[in-house]
N, C-alpha and C positions, 0 to 999 in steps of 0.2 A: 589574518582574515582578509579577505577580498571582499568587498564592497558595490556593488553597482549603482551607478549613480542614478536620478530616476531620467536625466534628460538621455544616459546609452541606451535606456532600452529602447526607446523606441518605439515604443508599442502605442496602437491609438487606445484610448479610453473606452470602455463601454458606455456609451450615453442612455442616459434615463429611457428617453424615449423609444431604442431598441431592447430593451427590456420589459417596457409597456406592452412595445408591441406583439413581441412572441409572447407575454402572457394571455394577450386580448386571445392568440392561436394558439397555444397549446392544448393538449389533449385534456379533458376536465377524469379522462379513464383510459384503461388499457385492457381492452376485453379477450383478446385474442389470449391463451394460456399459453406460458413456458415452464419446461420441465427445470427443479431446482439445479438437476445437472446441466443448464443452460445449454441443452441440446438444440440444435439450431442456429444459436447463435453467431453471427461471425469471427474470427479470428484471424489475425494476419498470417497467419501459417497452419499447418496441418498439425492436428493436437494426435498426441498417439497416451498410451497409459499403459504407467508401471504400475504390477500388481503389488500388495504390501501387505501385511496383519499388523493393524491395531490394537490393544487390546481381547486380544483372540478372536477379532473380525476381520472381515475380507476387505479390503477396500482395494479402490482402483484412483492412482494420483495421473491427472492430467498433466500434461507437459507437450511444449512446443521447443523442436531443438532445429533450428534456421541454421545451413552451412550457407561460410561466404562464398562468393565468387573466385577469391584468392585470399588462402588463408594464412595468415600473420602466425600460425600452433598456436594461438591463443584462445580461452573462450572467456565469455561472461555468462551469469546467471544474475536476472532481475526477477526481484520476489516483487508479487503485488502490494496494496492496501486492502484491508477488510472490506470497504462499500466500492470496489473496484475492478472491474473484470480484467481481465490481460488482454486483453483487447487496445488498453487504451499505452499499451508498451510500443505500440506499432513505429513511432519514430525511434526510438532509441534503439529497436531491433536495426531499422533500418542504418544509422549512422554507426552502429556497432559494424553489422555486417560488410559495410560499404570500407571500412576498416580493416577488415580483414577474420574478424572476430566468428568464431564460432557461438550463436546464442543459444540461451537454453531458459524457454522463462517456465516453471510451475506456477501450477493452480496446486496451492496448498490445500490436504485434505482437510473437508469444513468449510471448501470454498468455490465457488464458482464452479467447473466442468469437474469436480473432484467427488470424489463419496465425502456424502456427509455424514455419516456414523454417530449417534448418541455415547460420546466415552467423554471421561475428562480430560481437555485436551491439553497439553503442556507444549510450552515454547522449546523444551528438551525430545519430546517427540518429535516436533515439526522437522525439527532439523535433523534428528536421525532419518528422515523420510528425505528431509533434501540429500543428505550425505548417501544415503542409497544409491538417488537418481544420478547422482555423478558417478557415484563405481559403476553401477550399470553404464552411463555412457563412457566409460572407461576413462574420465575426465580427470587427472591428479591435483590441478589446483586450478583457480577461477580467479575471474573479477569479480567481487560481488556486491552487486548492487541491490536496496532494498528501500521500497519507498514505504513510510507509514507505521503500520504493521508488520509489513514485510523489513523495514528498517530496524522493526524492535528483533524478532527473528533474528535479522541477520547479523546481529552487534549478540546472540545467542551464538549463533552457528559459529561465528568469528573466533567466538573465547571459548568455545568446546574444540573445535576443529582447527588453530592457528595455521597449521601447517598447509591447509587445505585453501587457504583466503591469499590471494600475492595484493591483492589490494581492496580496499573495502569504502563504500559508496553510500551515504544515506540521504537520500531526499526526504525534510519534510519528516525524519522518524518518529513516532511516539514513544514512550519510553524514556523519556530525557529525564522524569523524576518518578518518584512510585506513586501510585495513584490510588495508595491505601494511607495516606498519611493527609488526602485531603478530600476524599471519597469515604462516605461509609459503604459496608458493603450490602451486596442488595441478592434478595432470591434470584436463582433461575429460571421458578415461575416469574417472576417480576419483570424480567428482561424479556422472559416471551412472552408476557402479553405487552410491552412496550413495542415488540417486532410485527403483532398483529394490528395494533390499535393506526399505523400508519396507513394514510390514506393519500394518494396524487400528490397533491397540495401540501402535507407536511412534510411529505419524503422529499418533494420539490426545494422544498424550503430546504430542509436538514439537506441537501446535494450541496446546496446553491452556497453555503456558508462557505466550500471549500472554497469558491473563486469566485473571487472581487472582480477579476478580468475579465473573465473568458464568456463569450456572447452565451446564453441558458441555453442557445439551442444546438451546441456544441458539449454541455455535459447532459442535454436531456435523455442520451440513451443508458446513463447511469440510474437513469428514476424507472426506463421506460423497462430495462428486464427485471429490476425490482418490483416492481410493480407487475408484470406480466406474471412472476411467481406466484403471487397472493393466488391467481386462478388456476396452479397447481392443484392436482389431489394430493399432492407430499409436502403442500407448504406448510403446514405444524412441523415435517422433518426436518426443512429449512429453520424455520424460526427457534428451532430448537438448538440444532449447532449456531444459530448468531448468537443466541443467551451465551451458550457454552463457550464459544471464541471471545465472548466479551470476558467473561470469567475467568480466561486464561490470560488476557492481558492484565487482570484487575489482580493475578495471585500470580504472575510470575515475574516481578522488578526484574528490569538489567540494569537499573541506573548503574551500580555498581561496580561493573564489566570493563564499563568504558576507558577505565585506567589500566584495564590489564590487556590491553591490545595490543600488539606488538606489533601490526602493520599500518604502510599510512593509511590515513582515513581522510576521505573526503566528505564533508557533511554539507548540506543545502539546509537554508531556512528561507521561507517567502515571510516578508517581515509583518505580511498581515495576513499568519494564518493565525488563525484561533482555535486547531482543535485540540480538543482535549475529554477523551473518550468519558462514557459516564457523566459528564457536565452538568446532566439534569439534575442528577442524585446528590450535586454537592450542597453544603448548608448556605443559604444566601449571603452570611458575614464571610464564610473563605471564596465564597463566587468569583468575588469581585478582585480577589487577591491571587488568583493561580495563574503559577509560571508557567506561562504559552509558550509555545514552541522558539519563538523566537528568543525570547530573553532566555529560556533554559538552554539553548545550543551556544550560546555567546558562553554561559556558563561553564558547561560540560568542555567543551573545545579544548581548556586552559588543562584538562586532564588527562586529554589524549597523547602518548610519549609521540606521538609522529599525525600532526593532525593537522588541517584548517578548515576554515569555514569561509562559505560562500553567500552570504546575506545579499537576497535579491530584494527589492522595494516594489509594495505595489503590486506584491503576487504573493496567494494564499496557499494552500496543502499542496497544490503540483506543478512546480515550476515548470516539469518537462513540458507541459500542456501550455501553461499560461506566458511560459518566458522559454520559449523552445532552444531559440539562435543562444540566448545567454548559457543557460543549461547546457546545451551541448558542446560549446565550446571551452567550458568549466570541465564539464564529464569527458573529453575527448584530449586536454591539454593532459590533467591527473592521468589519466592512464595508459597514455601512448607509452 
């Protein structure tokens, strides 16, 4: 395990008072609408879309594939997190590419510039759509990198597709334990009206948990398209695939996978992230007692046949964001 100590990072602290301050200015609303396919939006690269059937529907998966300057034949694929656009990939495109690296990041379907389809969604699906988008890019095997959700996925895709993975990357994964052994489970009305009832100020909040670091006004464009959707006419079809994609991580454990890996794994933990999906819904006597991401990747690690771990201090759910220099020079030693 690699360790960082907290005097290399280096990093200066957020002070109280900079955090006063952007609250004293932040926006108290966000009136201006965006469509739930985040049309408009920025992206560090030109988004193109593979068509696909879902459940006997049409759907259209977003993706962004960045050629380098000089390429190394290799490429990566970085899946997002659930409350996360690919937008916020934009360094790691960049230090890939600068590399030599072919990138290729999707917008899983269900999520940000992707159709979002009312089906049951499964982490087995996900990945037969990502395994698509590489045969269409005629791509034979990757680096794959997967933060969050995209990390639970990708430790999917990893143990269905071995052949396909030469090395595999998780930041921050959820997934580290099954979240029905300390979750009850809940309706899917239930989770859409918990996606409606959010307002500014609690989305603010629920953003802000992920990082202890990083100044607010640096993750405020995470609240700001969240929130732009509510003034959506399709935002019930939005809030419906969040219920749904909550659903699918709450009914398809990988805990179990992670021993049957066969290639190296690089895992990231920010040693003060706290999330842990569902949270509200747990009983207050097991609240106090679930293993955070941190303690569960110290865990898991000891299981992987070819593994380590990277425990950053002092940084919550995205290192790439809050500990860049550290993160990328972790992510770029693994897989040169």
């Amino acid at each position: 395990m690699i360790t960082f100590t907290r005097r290399s990072l280096a990093m200066l602290p957020i002070s109280a008072a900079y955090a006063q301050d952007f609250a004293a200015s932040a926006p108290d609303g966000y009136a201006e609408p965006l469509g739930i396919g985040l049309e408009g939006w920025p992206y560090p690269a030109p988004v193109a879309f593979l068509p696909l059937t879902m459940a006997g529907q049409a759907v259209r998966m977003a993706f962004m594939d960045i050629q380098p300057a000089a390429a190394n034949g290799r490429a990566a694929v970085l899946l997002h997190g659930k409350n996360f656009d690919s937008s916020y990939w934009s360094g790691p495109i960049a230090w890939l590419t600068q590399a030599g690296f072919r990138v290729v990041v999707p917008d899983q379907i269900g999520f940000n510039k992707s159709s979002k389809p009312d089906l049951d969604y499964t982490f087995e699906g996900l990945a037969a759509n990502t395994i698509a988008l590489l045969d269409a890019l005629e791509l034979r095997t990757v680096v794959l990198i997967g933060h969050s959700t995209g990390g639970m996925l990708a430790v999917r895709i990893a143990a269905a597709y071995p052949q396909r993975i030469e090395k595999l990357v998780l930041e921050d994964p959820i997934g580290l334990v099954d979240y029905r052994e300390f979750i009850p489970p809940q309706s899917t009305v239930t989770l859409v009206e918990a996606e409606r009832l959010y307002t500014v100020e609690t989305y603010r909040a629920f953003i802000a948990r992920y990082f202890p670091r990083l100044p607010p006004a640096q993750y405020e464009p995470f609240v700001a398209w969240r929130m732009r959707m509510t003034r959506s006419g399709e935002f019930e079809r939005f809030a419906r695939a969040a219920a749904l994609t909550y659903q699918m991580i709450y009914r398809g454990p990988v805990r179990d996978l992670y021993r049957t890996l066969p290639m190296p794994v690089l895992l990231f933990a920010g040693d003060q992230d706290r999330s842990f999906p569902l949270i509200q819904y747990a009983p207050p006597e097991i609240r106090a007692r679930l293993p955070m991401i941190p303690a569960a990747a110290r865990s898991i690690v000891n299981e992987l046949p070819h593994g380590q771990l990277v425990a950053i201090p002092d940084v919550g759910h995205v290192p790439h964001l809050e500990a860049r220099d550290r993160f990328r020079d972790a992510l770029m030693a693994f897989i040169a």
